[in-house]
py3Dmol code that shows the C-alpha trace and the ligand (Angstrom):
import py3Dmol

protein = """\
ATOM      1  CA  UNK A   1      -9.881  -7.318 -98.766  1.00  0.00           C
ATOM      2  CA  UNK A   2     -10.181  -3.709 -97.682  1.00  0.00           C
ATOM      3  CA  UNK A   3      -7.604  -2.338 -94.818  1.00  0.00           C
ATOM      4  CA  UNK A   4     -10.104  -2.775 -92.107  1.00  0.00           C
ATOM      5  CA  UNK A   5     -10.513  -6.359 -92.538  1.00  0.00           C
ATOM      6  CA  UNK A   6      -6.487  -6.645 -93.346  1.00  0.00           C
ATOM      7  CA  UNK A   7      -5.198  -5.308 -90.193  1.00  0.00           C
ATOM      8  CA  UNK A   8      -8.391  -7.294 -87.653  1.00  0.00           C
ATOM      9  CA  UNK A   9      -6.925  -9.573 -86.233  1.00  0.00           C
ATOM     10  CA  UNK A  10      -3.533  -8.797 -86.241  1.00  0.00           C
ATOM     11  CA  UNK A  11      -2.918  -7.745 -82.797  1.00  0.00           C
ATOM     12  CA  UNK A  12      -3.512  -9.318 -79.661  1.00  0.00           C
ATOM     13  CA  UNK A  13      -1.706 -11.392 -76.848  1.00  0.00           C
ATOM     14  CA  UNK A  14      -0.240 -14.817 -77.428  1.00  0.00           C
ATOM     15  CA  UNK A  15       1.397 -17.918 -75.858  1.00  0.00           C
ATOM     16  CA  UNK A  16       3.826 -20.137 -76.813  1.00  0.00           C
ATOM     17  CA  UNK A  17       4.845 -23.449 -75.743  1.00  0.00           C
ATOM     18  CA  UNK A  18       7.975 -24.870 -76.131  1.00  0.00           C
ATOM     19  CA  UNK A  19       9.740 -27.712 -75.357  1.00  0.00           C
ATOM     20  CA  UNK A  20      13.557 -28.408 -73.553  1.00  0.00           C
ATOM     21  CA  UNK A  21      14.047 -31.367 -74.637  1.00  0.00           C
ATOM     22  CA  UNK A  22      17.331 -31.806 -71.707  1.00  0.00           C
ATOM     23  CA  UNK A  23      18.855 -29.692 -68.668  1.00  0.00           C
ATOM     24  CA  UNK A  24      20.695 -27.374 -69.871  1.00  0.00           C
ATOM     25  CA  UNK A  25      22.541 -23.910 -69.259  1.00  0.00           C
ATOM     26  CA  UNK A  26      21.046 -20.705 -71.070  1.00  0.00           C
ATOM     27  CA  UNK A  27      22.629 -17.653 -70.823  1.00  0.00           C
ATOM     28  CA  UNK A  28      19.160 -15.097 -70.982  1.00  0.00           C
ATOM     29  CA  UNK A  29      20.775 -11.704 -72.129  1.00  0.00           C
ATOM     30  CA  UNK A  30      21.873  -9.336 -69.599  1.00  0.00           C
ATOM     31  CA  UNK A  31      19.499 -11.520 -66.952  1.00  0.00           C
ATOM     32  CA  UNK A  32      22.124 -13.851 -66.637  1.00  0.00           C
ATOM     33  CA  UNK A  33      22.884 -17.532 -66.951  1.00  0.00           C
ATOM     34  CA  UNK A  34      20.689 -20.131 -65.837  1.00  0.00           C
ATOM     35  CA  UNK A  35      20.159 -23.697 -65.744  1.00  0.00           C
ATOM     36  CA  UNK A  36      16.884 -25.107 -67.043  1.00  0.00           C
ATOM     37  CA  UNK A  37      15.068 -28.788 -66.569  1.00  0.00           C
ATOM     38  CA  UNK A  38      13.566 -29.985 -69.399  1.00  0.00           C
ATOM     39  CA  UNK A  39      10.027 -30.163 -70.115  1.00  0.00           C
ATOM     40  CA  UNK A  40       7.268 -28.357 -71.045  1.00  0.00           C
ATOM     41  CA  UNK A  41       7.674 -24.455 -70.763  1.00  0.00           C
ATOM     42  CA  UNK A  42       4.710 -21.227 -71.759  1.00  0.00           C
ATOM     43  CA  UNK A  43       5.391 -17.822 -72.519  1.00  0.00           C
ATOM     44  CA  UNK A  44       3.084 -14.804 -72.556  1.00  0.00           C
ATOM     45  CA  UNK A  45       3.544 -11.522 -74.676  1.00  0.00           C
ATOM     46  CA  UNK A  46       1.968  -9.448 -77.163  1.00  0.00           C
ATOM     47  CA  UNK A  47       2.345  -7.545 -79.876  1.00  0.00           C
ATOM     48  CA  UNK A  48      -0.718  -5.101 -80.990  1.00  0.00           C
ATOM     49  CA  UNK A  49       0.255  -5.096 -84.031  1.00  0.00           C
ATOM     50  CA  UNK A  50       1.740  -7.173 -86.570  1.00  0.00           C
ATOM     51  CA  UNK A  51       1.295 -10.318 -84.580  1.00  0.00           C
ATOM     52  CA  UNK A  52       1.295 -12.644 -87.295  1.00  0.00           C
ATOM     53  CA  UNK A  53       5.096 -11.901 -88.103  1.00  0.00           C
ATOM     54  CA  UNK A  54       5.815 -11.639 -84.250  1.00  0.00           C
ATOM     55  CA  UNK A  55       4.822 -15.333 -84.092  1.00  0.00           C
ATOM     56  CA  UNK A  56       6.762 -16.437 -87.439  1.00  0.00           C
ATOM     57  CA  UNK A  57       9.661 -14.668 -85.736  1.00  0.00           C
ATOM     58  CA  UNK A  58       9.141 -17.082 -82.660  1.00  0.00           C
ATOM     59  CA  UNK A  59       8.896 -19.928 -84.794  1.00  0.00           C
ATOM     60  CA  UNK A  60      12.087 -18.962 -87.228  1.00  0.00           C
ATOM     61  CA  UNK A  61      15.617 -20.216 -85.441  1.00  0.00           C
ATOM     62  CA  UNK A  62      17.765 -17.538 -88.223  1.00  0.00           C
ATOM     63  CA  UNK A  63      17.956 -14.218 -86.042  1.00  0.00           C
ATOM     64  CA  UNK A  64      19.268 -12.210 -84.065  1.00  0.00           C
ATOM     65  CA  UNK A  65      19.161 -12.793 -80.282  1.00  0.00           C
ATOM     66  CA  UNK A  66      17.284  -9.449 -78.243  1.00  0.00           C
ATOM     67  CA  UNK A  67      14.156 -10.827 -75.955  1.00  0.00           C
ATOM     68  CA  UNK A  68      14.883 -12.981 -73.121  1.00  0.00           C
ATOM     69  CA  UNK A  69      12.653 -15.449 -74.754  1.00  0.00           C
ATOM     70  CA  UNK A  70      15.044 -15.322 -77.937  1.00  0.00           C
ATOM     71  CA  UNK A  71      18.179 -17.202 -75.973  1.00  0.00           C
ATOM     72  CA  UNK A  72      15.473 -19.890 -74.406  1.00  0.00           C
ATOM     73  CA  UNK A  73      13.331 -20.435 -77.985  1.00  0.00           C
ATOM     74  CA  UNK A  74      17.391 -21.153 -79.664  1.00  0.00           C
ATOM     75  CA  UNK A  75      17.957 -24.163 -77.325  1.00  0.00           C
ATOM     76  CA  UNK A  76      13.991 -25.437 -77.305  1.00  0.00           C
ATOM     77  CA  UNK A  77      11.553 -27.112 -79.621  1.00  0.00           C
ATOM     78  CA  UNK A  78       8.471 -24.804 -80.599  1.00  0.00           C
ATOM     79  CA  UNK A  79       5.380 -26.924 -79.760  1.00  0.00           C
ATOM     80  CA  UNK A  80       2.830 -24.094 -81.359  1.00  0.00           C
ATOM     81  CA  UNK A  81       1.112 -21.031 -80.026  1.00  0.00           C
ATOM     82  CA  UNK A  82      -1.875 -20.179 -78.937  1.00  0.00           C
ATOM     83  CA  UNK A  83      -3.783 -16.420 -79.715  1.00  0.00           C
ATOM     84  CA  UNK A  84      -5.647 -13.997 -78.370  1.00  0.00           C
ATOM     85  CA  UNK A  85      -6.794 -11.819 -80.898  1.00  0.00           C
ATOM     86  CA  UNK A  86      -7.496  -8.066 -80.182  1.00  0.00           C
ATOM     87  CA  UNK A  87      -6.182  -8.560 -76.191  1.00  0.00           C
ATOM     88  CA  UNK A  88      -4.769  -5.315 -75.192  1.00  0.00           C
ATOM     89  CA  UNK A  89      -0.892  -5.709 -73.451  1.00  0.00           C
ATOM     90  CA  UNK A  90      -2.462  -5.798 -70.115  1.00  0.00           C
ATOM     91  CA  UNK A  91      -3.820  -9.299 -71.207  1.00  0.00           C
ATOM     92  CA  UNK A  92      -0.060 -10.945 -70.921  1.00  0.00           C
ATOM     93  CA  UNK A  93      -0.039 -10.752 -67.428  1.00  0.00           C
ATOM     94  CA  UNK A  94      -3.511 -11.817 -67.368  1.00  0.00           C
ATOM     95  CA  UNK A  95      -2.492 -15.004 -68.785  1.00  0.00           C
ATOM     96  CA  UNK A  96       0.344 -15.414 -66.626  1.00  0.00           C
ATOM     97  CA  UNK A  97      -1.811 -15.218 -63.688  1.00  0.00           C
ATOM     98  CA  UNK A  98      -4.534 -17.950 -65.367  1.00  0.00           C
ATOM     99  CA  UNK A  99      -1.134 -20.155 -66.278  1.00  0.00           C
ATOM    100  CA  UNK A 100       0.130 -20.239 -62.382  1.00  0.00           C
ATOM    101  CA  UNK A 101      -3.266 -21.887 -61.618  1.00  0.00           C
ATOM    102  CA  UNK A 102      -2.220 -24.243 -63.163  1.00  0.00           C
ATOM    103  CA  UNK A 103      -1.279 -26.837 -60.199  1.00  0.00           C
ATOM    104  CA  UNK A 104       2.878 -26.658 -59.471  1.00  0.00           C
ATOM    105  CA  UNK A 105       3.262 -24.164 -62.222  1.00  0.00           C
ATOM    106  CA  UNK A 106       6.235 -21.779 -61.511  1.00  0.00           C
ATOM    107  CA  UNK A 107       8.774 -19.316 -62.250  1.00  0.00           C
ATOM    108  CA  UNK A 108      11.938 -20.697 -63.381  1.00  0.00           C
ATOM    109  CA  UNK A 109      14.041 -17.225 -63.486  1.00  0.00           C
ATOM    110  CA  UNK A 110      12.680 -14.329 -61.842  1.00  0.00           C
ATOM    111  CA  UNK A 111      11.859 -11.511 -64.388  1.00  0.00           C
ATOM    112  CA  UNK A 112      11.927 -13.220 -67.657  1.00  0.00           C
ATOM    113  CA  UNK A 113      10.268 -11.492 -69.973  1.00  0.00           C
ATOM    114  CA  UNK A 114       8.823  -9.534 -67.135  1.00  0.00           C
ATOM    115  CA  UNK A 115      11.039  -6.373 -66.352  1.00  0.00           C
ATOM    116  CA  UNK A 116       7.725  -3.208 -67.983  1.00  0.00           C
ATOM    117  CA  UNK A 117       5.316  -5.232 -65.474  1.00  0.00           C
ATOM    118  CA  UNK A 118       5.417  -6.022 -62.224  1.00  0.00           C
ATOM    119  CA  UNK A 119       4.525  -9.920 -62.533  1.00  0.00           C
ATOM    120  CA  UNK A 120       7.632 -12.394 -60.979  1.00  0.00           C
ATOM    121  CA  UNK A 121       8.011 -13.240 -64.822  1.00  0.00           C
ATOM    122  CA  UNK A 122       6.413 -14.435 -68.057  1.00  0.00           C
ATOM    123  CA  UNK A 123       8.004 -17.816 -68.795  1.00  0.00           C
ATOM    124  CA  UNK A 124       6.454 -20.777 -66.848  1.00  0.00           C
ATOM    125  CA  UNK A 125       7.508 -24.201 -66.502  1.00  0.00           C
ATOM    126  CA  UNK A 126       4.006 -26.194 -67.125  1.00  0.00           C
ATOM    127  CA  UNK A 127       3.961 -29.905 -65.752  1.00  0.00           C
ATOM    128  CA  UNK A 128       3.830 -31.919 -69.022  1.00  0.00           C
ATOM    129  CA  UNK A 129       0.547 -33.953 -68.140  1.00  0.00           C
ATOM    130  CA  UNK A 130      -1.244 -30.580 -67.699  1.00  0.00           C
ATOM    131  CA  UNK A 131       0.426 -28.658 -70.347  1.00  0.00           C
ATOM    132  CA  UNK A 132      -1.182 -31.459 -72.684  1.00  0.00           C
ATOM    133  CA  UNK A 133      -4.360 -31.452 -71.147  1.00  0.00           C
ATOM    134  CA  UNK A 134      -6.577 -34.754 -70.796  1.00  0.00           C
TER     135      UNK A 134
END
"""
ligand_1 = """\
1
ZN
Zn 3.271 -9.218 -66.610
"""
view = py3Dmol.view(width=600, height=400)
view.addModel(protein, "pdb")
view.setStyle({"model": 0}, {"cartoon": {"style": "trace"}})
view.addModel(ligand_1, "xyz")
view.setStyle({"model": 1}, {"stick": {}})
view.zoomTo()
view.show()
């Protein structure tokens, strides 16, 4: 496998979804503390490059807290992830905005994992019979 064909791939835009299994209180860095209702959750970001370990970080439980979607991922159940290979960043809020057309998709803190763009944030709360699709 040559360099070129190495790296391909290994950038792009993802989103996860995750799973609170019951209400609870999360205190999301310096954002604050909030209380969340369980159910079925997305998140947008990217990384353009090394994606593949950004996404095994996601998935891993052992380390140390610094996103806003760190303190939420700690207290939910990762459902899987879904990528968009070669996306730029701009893509994230692209896929926020194709998320909240989702019918009663919403915001559940303002500016989560939102505060280099200008979108109201990029965690959703997904209703679980659309999140699964039919
Ligand atoms: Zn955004």
């Amino acid at each position: 496998m040559d360099k070129a064909q190495e790296f391909r791939g290994d950038q792009g835009v993802y989103l996860l979804w995750l799973d609170l299994p019951q209400s609870c209180s999360i205190t999301i860095g310096k954002l604050g503390e909030f209380t969340f209702t369980p159910g079925i959750y997305a998140y947008c970001g990217s990384a353009q490059r090394n994606l593949q370990a950004r996404i095994n970080r996601h998935r891993s439980l052992e380390k140390t807290l610094h996103w806003h979607i760190d303190y939420f991922r700690a207290r939910a159940r990762y459902l899987g992830e879904v990528l968009f290979l070669d996306l730029p960043k701009q893509g994230e809020c692209w896929l926020v905005e194709e998320l909240l057309r989702i019918p009663a998709a919403y915001y559940p803190v303002a500016g989560f994992g939102s505060s280099d763009c200008s979108c109201g944030a990029h965690l959703l709360k997904v209703p679980l019979a659309y999140a699964l699709g039919p």
